[in-house]
Residue frames as a rotation matrix with the C-alpha (Angstrom) as fourth column:
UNK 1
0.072 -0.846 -0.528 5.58
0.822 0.350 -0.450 -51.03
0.565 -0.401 0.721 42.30
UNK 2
0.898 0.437 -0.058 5.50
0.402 -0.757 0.516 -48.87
0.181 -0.486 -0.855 45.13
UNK 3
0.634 -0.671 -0.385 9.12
-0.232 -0.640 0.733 -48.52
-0.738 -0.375 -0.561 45.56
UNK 4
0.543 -0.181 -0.820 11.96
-0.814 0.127 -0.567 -48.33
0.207 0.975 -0.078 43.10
UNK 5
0.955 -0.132 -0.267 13.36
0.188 0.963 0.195 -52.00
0.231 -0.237 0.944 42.47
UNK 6
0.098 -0.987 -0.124 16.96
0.378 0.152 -0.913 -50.30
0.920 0.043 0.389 42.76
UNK 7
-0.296 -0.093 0.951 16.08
-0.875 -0.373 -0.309 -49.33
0.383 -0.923 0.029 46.82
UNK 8
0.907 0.420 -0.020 14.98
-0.316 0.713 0.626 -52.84
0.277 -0.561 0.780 48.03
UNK 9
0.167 -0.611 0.773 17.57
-0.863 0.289 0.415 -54.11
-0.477 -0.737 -0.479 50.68
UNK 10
0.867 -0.057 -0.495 19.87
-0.309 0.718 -0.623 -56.69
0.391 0.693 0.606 49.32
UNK 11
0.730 -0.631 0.263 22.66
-0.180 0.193 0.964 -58.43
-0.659 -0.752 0.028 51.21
UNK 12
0.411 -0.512 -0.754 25.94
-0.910 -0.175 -0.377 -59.00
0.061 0.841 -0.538 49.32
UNK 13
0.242 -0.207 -0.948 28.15
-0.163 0.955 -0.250 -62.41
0.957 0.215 0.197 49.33
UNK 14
0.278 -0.196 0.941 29.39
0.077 -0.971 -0.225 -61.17
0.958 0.135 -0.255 51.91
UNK 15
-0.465 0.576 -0.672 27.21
0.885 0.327 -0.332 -60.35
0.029 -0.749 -0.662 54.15
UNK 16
-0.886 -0.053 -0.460 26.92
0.258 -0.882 -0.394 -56.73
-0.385 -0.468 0.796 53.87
UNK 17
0.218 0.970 0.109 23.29
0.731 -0.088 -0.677 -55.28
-0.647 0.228 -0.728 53.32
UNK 18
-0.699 -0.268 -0.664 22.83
0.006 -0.930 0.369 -52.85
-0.716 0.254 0.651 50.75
UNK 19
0.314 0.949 -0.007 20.71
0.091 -0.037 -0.995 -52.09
-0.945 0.312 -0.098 47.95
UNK 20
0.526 -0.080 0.847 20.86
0.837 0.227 -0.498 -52.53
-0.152 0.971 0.186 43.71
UNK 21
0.598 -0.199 0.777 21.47
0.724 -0.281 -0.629 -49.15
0.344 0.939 -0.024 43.57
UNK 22
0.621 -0.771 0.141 23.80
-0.452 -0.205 0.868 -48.49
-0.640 -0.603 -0.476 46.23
UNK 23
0.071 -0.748 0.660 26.04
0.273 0.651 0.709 -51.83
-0.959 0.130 0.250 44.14
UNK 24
0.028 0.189 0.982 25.08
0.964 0.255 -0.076 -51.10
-0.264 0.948 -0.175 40.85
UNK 25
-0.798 -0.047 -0.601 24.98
0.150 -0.981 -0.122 -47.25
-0.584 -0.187 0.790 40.87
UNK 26
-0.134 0.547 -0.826 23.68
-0.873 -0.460 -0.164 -45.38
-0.470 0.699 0.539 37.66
UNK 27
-0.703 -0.672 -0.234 24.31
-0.550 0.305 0.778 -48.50
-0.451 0.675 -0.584 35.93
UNK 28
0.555 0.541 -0.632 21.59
-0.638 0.765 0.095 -51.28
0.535 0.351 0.769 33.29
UNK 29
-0.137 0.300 0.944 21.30
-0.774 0.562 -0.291 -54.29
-0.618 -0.771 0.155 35.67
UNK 30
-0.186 0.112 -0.976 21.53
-0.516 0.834 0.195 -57.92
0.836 0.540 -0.098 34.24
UNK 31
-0.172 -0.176 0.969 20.33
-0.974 -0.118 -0.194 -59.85
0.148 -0.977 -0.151 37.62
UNK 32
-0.108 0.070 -0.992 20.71
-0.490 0.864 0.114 -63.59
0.865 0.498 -0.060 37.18
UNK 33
0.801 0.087 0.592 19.71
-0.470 0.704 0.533 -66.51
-0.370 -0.705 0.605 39.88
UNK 34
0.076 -0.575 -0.814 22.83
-0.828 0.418 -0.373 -68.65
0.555 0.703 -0.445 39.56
UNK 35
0.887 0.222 0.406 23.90
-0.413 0.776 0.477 -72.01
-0.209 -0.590 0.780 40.81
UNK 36
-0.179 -0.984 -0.011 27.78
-0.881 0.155 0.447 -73.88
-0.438 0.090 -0.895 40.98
UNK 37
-0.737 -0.314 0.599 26.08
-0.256 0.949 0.183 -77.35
-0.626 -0.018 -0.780 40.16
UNK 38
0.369 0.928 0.058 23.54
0.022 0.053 -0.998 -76.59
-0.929 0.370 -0.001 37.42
UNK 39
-0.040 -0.357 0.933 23.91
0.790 0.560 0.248 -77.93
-0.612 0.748 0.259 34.01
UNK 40
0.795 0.353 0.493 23.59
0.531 -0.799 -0.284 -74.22
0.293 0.487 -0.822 32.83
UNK 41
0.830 -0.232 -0.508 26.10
0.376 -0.441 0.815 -73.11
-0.413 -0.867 -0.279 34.90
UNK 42
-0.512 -0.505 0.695 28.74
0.855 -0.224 0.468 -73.09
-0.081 0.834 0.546 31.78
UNK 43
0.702 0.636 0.321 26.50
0.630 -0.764 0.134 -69.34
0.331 0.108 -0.938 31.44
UNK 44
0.524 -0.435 -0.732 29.05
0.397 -0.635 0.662 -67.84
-0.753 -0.638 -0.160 33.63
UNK 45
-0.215 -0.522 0.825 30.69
0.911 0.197 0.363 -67.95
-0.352 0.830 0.433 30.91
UNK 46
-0.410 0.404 0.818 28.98
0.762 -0.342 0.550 -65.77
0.502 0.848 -0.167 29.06
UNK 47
0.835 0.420 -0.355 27.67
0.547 -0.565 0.618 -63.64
0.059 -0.710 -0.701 31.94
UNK 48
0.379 -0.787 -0.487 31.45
0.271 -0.408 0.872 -62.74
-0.885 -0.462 0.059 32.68
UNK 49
-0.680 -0.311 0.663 31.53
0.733 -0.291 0.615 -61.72
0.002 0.905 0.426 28.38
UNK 50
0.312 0.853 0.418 28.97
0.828 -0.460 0.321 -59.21
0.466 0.246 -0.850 29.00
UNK 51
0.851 -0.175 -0.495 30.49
0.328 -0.560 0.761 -57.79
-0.410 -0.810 -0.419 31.95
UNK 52
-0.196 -0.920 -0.339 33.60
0.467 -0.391 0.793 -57.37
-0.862 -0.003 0.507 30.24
UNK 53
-0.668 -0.267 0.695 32.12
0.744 -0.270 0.611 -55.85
0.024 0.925 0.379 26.94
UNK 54
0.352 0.449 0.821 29.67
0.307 -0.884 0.352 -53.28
0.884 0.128 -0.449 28.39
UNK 55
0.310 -0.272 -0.911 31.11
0.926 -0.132 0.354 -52.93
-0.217 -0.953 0.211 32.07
UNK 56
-0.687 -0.635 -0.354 32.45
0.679 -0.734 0.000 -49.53
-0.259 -0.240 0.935 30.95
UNK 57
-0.860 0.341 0.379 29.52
0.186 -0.483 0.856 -48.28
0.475 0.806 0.352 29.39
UNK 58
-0.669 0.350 0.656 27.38
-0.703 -0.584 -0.405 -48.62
0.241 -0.732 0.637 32.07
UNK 59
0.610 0.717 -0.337 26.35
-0.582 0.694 0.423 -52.12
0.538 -0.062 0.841 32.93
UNK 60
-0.518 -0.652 0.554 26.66
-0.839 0.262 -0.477 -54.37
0.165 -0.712 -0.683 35.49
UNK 61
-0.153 0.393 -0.907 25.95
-0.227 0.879 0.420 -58.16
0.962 0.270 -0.045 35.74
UNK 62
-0.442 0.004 0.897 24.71
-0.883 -0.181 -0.434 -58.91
0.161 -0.983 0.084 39.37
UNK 63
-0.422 0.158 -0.893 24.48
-0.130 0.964 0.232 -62.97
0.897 0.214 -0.387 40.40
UNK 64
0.178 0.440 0.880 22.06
-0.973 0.214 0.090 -64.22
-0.149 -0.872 0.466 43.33
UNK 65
-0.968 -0.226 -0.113 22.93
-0.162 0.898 -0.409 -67.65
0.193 -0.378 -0.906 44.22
UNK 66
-0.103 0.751 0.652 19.93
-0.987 -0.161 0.029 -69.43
0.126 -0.640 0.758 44.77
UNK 67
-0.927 -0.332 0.172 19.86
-0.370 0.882 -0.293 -72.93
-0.054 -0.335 -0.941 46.22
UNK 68
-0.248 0.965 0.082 15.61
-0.845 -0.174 -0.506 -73.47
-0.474 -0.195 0.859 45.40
UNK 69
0.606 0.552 -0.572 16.30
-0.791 0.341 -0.508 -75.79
-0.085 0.761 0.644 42.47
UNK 70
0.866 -0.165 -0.472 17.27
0.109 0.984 -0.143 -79.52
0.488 0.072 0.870 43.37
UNK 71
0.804 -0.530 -0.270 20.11
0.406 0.158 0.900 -78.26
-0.434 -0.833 0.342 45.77
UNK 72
0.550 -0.735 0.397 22.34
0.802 0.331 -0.498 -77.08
0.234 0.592 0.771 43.06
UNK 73
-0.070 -0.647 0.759 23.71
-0.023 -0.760 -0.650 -74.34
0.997 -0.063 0.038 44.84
UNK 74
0.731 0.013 -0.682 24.57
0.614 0.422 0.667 -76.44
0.297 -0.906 0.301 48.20
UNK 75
-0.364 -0.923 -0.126 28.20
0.753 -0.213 -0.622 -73.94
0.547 -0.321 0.773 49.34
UNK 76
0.279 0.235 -0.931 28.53
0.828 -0.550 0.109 -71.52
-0.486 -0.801 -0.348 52.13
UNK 77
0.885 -0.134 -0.446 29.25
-0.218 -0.965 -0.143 -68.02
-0.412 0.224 -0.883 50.75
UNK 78
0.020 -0.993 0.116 33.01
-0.635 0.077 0.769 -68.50
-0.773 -0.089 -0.629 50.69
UNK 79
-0.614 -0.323 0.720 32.98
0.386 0.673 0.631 -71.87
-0.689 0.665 -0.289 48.62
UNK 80
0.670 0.723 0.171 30.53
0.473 -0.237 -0.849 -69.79
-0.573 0.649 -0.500 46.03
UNK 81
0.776 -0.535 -0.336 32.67
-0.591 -0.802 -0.087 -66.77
-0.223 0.266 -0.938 45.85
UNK 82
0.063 -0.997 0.033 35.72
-0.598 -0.011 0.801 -69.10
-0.799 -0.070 -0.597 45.23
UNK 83
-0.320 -0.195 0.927 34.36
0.573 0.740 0.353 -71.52
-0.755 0.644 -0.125 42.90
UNK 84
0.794 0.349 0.497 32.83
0.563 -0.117 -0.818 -68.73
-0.228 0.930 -0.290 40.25
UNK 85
0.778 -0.532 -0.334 36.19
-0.509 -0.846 0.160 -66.73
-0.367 0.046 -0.929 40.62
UNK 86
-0.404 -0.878 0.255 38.83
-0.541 0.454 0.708 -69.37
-0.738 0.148 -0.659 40.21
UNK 87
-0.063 0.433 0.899 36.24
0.527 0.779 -0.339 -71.46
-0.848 0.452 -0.277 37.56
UNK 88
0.293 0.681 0.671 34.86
0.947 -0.110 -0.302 -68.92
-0.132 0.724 -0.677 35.67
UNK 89
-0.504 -0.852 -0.144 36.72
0.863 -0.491 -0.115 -65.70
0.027 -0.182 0.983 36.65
UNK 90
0.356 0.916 0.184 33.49
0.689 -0.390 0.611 -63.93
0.632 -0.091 -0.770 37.87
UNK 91
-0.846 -0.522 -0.107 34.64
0.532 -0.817 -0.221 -60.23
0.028 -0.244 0.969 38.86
UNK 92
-0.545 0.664 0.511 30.93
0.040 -0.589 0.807 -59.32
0.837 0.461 0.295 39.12
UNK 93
-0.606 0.180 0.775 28.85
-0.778 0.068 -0.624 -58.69
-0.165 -0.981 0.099 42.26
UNK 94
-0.583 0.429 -0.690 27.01
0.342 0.900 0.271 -61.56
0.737 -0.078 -0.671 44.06
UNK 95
0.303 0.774 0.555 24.04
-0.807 -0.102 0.582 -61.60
0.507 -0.624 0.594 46.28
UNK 96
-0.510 0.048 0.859 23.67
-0.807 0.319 -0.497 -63.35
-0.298 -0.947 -0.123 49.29
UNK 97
-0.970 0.224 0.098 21.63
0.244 0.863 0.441 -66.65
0.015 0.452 -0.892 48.71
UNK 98
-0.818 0.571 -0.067 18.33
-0.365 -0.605 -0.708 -65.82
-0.445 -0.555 0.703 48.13
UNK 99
-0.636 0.547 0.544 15.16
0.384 0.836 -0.391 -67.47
-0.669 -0.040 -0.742 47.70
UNK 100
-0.951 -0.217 -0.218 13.24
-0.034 -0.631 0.775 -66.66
-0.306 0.745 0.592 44.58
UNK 101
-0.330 0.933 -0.143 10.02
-0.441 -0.018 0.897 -68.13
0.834 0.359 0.418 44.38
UNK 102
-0.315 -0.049 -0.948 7.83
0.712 0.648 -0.270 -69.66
0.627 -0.760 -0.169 47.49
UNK 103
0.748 0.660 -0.069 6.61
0.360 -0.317 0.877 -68.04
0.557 -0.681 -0.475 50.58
UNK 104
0.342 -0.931 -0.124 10.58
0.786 0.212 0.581 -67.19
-0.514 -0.297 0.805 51.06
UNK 105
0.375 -0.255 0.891 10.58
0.796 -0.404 -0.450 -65.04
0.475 0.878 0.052 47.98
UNK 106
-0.567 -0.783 -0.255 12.77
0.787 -0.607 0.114 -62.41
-0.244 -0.136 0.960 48.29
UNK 107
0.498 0.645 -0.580 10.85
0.207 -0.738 -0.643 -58.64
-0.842 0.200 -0.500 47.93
UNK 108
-0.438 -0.362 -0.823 13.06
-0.565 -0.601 0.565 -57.98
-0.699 0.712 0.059 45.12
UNK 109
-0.945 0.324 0.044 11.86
0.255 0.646 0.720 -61.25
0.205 0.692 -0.693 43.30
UNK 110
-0.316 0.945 0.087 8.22
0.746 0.304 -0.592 -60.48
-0.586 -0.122 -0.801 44.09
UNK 111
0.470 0.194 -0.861 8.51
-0.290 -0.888 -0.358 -57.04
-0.834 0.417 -0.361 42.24
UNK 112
-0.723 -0.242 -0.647 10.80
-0.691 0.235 0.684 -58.90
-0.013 0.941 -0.337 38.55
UNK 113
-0.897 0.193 0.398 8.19
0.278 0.946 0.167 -62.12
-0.344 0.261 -0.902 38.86
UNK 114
-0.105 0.946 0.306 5.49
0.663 0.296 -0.688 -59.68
-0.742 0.130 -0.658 37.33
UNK 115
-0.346 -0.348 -0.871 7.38
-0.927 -0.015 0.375 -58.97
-0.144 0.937 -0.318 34.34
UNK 116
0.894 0.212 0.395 6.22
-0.026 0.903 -0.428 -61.32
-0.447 0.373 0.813 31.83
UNK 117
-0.074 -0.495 0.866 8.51
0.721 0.573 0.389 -63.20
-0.689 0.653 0.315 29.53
UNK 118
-0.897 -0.050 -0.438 8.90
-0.402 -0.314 0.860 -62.20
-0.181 0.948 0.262 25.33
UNK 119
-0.648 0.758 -0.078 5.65
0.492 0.494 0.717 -64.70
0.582 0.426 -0.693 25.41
UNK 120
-0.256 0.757 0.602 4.05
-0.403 -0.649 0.645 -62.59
0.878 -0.077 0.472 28.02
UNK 121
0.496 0.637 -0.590 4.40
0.389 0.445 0.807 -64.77
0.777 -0.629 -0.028 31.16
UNK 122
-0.163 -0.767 0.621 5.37
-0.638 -0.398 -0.659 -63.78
0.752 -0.504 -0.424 34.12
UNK 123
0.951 0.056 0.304 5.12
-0.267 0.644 0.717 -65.57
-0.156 -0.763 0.627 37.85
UNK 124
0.830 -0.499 0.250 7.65
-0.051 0.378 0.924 -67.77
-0.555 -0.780 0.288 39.55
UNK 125
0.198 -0.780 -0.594 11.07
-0.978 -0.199 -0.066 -68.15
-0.067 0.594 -0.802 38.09
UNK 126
0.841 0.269 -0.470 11.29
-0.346 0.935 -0.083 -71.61
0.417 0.232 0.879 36.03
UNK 127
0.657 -0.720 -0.224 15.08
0.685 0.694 -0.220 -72.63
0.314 -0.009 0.949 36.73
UNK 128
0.290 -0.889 -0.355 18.53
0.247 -0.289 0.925 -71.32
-0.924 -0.356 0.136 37.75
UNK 129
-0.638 -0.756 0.148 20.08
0.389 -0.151 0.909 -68.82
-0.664 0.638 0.390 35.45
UNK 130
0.196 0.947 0.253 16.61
0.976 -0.165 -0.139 -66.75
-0.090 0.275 -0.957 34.85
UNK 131
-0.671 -0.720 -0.176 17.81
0.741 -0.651 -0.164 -63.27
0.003 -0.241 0.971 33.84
UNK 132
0.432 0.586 -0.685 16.14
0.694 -0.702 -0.163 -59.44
-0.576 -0.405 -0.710 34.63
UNK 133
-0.483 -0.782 0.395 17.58
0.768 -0.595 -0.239 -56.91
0.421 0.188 0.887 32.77
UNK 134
0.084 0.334 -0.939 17.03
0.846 -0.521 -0.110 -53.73
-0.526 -0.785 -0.327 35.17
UNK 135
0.079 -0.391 0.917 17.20
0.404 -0.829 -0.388 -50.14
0.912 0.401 0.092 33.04
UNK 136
-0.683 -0.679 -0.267 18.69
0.478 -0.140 -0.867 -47.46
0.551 -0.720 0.421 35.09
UNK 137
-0.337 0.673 0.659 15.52
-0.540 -0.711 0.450 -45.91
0.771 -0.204 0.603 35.85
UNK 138
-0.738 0.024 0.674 14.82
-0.660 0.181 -0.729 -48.97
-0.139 -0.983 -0.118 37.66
UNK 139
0.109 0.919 -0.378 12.31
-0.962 0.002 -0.272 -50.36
-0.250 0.393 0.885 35.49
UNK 140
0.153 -0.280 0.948 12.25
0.208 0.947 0.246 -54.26
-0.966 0.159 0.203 34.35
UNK 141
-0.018 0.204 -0.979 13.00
-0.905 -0.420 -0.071 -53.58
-0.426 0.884 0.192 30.49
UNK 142
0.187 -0.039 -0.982 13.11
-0.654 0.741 -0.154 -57.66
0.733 0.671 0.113 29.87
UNK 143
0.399 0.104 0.911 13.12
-0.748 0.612 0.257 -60.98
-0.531 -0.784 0.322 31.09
UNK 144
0.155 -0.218 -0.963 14.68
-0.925 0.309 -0.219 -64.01
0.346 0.926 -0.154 30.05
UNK 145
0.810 0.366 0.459 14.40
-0.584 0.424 0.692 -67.46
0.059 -0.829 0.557 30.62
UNK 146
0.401 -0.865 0.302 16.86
-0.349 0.161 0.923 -69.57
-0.847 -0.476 -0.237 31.84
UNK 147
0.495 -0.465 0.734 18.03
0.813 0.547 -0.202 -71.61
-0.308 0.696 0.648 28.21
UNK 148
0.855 -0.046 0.517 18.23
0.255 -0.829 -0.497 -67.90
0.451 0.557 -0.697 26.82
UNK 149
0.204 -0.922 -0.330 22.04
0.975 0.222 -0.020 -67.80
0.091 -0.317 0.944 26.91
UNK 150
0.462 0.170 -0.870 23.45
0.366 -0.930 0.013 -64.58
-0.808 -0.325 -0.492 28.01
UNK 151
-0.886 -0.356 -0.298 25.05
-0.071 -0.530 0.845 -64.29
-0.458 0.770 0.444 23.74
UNK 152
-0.151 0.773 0.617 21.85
0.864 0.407 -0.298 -64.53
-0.481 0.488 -0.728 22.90
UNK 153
-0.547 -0.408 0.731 20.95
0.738 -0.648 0.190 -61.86
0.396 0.643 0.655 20.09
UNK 154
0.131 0.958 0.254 17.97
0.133 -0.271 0.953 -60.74
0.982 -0.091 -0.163 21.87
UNK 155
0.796 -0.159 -0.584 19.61
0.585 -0.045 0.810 -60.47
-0.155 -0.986 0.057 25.07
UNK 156
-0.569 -0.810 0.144 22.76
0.759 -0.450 0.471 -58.66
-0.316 0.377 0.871 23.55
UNK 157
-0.323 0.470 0.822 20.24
0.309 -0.768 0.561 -55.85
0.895 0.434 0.103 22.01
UNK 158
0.830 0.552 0.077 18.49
0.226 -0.458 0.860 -55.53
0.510 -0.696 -0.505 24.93
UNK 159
0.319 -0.653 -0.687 21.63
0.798 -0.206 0.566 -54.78
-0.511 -0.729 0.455 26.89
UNK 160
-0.482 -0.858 0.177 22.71
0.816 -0.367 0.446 -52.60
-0.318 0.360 0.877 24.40
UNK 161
-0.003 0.689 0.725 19.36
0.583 -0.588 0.561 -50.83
0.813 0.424 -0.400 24.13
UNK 162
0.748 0.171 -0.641 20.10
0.663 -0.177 0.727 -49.52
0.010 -0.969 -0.246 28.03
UNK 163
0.161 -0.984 -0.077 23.02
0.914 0.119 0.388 -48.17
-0.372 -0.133 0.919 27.22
């Protein structure tokens, strides 16, 4: 990795450009692909219990919309930002839509798809609701795939091993 993953240019919901660790400061990085219309999507859930039990300690949950997988994240910015706040009461940052796997791929996703898995794979992201955890150094310390809920025990340690 030639640069760190917390300087690649990222765009908030926004619109505004910036970068992981401009949004995220010092903080451990959870960086989920999400979707409004994906039978997983009940995750927020559980995304927005993380954020609220380490958010002071120095973590920060950071959603990317990504619209790659069967359309399920069809809204304009606005109808995102309104349906995970008023649904789910998502008070974490959002990315911009961004394409994750493909000839589209975001540079940040070309630098987490070569983290492997707990089984050791790595490459394309399988589904909506694929998570990164980011240590603050910038490093990938873990991957998880989408089923892996965000109470998972093994996703709860690893957040709590960043810390």
């Amino acid at each position: 990795m030639s640069a760190n993953i917390r300087d690649i240019a990222v765009e908030t919901l926004a619109g505004e450009p910036t970068t992981l660790g401009e949004l995220a400061g010092d903080k451990a990085v959870l960086l989920v692909n999400v979707a409004s219309k994906c039978g997983l999507t009940p995750q927020y859930s559980g995304l927005v219990e993380l954020q609220k039990s380490y958010g002071e300690r120095g973590f920060t949950v950071i959603g990317v919309p990504c619209n790659q997988f069967m359309g399920q994240e069809p809204g304009s910015a606005e109808e995102i930002q309104e349906f995970c706040s008023v649904t789910y009461g998502v008070d974490f940052p959002l990315l911009a839509k961004t394409s994750v796997n493909g000839d589209d791929r975001h540079p940040l996703y070309q630098v987490l798809t070569e983290t492997p898995d707990a089984e050791g794979t790595a490459g394309d992201v399988q589904w909506n609701f694929e998570k990164f955890l980011i240590a603050r150094d910038g490093s990938v310390a873990a991957r998880f795939r989408p089923r892996t809920t965000p109470d998972d025990p093994e996703v709860v340690r690893s957040v709590e091993a960043q810390l």
